[in-house]
N, CA and C of each residue as an Amber inpcrd file, in Angstrom:
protein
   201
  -3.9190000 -22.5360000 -25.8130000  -3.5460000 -21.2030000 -25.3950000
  -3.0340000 -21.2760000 -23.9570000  -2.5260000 -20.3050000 -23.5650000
  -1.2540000 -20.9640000 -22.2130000  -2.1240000 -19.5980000 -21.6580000
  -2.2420000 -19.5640000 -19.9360000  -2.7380000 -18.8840000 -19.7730000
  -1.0450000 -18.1780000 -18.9430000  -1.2880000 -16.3790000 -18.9000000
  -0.0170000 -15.6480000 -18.6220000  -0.5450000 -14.8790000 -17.4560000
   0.9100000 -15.0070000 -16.4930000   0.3760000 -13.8630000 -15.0650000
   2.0250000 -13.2870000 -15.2880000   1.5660000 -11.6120000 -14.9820000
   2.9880000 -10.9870000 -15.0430000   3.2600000 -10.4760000 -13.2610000
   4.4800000 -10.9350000 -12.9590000   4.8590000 -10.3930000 -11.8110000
   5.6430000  -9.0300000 -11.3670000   4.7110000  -8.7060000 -10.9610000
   4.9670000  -7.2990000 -10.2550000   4.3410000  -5.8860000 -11.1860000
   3.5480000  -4.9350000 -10.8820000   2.6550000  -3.9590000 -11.7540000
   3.7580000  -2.6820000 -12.0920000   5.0000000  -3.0510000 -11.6390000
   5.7890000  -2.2480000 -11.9860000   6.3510000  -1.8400000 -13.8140000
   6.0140000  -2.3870000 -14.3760000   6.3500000  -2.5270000 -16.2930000
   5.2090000  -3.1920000 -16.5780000   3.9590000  -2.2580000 -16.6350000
   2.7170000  -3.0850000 -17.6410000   3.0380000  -2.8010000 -19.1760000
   4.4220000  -2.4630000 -19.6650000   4.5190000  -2.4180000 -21.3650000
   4.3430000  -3.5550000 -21.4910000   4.7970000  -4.6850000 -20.3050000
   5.1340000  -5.8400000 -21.4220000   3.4370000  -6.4700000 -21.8620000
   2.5590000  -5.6230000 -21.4880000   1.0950000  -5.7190000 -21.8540000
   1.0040000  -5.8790000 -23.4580000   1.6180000  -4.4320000 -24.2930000
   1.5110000  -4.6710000 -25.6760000   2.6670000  -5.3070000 -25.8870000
   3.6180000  -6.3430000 -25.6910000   4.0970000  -6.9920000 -26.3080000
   3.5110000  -8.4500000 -26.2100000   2.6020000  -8.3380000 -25.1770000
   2.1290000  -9.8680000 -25.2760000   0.5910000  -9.5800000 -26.5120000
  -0.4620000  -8.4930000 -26.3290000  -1.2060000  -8.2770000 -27.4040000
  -0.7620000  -7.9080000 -28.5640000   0.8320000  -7.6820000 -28.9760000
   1.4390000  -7.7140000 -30.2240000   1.3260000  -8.9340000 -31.1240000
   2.2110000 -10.0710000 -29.9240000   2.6800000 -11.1990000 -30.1430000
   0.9610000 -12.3640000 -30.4380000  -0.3400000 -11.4910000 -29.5450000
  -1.3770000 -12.6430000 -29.5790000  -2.5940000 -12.0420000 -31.3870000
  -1.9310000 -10.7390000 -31.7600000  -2.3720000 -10.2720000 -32.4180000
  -1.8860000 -10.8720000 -33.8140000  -1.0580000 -11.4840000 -33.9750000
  -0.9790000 -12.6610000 -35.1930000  -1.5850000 -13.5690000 -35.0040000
  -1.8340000 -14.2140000 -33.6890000  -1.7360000 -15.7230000 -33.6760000
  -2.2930000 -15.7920000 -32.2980000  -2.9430000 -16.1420000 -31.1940000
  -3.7510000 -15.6910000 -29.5360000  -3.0210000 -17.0410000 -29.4290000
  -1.5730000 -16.1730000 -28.8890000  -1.1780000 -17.5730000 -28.1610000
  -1.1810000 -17.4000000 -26.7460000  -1.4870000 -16.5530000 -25.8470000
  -1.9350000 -16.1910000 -24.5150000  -2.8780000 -15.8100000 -23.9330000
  -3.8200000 -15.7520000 -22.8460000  -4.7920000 -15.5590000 -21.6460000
  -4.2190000 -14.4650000 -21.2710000  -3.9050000 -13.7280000 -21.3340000
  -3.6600000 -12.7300000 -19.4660000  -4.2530000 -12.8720000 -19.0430000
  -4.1090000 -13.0040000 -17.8370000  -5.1780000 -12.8590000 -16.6870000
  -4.9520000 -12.1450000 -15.8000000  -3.5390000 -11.5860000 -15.7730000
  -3.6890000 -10.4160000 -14.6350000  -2.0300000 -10.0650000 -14.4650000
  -1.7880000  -9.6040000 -13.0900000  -0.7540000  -9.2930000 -12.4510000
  -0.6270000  -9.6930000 -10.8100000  -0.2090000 -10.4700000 -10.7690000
   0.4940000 -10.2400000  -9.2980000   1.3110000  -9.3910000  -8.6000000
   1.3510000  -8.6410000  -7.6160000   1.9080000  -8.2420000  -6.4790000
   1.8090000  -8.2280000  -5.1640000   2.5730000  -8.4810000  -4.1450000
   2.6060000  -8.7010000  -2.7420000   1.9700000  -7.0490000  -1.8440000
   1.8420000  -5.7910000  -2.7310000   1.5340000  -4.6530000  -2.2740000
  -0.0320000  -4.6680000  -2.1330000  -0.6550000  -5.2530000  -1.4290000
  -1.9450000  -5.3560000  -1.2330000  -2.9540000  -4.1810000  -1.3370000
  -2.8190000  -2.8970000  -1.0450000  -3.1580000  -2.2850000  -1.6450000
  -3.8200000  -2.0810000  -2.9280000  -2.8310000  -2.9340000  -3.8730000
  -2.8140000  -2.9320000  -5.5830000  -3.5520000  -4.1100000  -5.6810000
  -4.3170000  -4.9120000  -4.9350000  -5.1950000  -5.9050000  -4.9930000
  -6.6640000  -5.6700000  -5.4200000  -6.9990000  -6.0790000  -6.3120000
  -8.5940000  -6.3290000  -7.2280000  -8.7740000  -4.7880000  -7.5850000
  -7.3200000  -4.1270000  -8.3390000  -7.7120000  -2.8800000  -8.6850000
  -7.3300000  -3.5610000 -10.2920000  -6.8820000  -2.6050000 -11.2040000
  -6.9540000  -3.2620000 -12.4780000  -5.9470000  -1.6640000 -13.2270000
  -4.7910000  -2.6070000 -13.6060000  -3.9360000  -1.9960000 -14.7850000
  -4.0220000  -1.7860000 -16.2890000  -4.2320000  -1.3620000 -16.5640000
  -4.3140000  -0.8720000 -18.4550000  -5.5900000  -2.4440000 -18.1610000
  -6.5350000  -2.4290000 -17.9470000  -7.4980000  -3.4560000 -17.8110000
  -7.5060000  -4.6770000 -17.9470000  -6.0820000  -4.9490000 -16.7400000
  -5.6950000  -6.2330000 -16.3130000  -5.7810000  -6.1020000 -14.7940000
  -6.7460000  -7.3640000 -14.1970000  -7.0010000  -7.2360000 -12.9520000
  -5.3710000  -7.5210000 -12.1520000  -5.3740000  -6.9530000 -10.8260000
  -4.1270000  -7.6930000  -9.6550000  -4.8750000  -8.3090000  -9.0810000
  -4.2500000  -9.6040000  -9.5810000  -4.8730000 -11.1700000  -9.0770000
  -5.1180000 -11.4130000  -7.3460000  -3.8050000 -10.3730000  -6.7690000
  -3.1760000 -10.8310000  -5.2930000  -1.7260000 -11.2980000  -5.1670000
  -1.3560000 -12.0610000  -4.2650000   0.1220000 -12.0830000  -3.6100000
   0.7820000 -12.8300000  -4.9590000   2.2250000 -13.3850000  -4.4630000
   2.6510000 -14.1940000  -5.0480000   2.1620000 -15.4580000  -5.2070000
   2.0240000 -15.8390000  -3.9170000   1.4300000 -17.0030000  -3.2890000
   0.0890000 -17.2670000  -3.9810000  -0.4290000 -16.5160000  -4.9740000
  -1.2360000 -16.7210000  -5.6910000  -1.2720000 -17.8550000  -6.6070000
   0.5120000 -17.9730000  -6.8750000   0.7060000 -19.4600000  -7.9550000
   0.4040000 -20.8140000  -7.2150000   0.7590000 -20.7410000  -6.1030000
   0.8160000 -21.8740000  -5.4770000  -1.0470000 -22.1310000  -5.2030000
  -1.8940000 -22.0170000  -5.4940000  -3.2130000 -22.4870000  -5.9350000
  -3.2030000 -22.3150000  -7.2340000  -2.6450000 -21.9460000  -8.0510000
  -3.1810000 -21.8390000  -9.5820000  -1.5430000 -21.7990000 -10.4110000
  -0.9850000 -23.5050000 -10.2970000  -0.2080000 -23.9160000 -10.7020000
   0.3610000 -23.5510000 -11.8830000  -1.1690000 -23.8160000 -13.0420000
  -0.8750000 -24.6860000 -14.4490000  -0.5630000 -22.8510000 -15.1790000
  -0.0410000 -21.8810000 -14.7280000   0.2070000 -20.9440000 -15.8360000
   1.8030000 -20.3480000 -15.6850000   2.1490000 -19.2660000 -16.8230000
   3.0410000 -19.0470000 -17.2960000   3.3670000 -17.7390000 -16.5240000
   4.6050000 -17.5640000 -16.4260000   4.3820000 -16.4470000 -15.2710000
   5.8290000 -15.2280000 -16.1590000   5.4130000 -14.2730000 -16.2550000
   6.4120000 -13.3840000 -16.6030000   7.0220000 -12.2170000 -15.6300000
   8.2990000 -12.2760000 -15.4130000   9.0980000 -11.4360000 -13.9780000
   9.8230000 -10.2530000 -14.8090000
């Protein structure tokens, strides 16, 4: 299973297209959202946490990132 971070909290639809797509078959993790608006940090979208900055990938390499 690949784990998924979506960038920017601006379009959380693409939320049910990834629980569409894991609802045949769990081929993804979410784990959250990134954005640089700090504010929007360790609050939580349709009950997906904001992880923090961008700069968030650059410690946590190994995932899939959707823009």
């Amino acid at each position: 299973m690949e784990d998924l971070i979506i960038i920017g909290v601006g379009f959380p639809d693409i939320i049910q297209t990834v629980e569409d797509i894991n609802s045949d078959k769990k081929q993804f993790n979410l784990l959250g959202f990134l954005d640089d608006k700090t504010d929007l940090h360790k609050q939580k979208i349709l009950n997906y946490p904001v992880l923090g900055s961008l700069n968030w990938v650059e410690k946590n390499q190994n995932v899939t990132i959707i823009n």
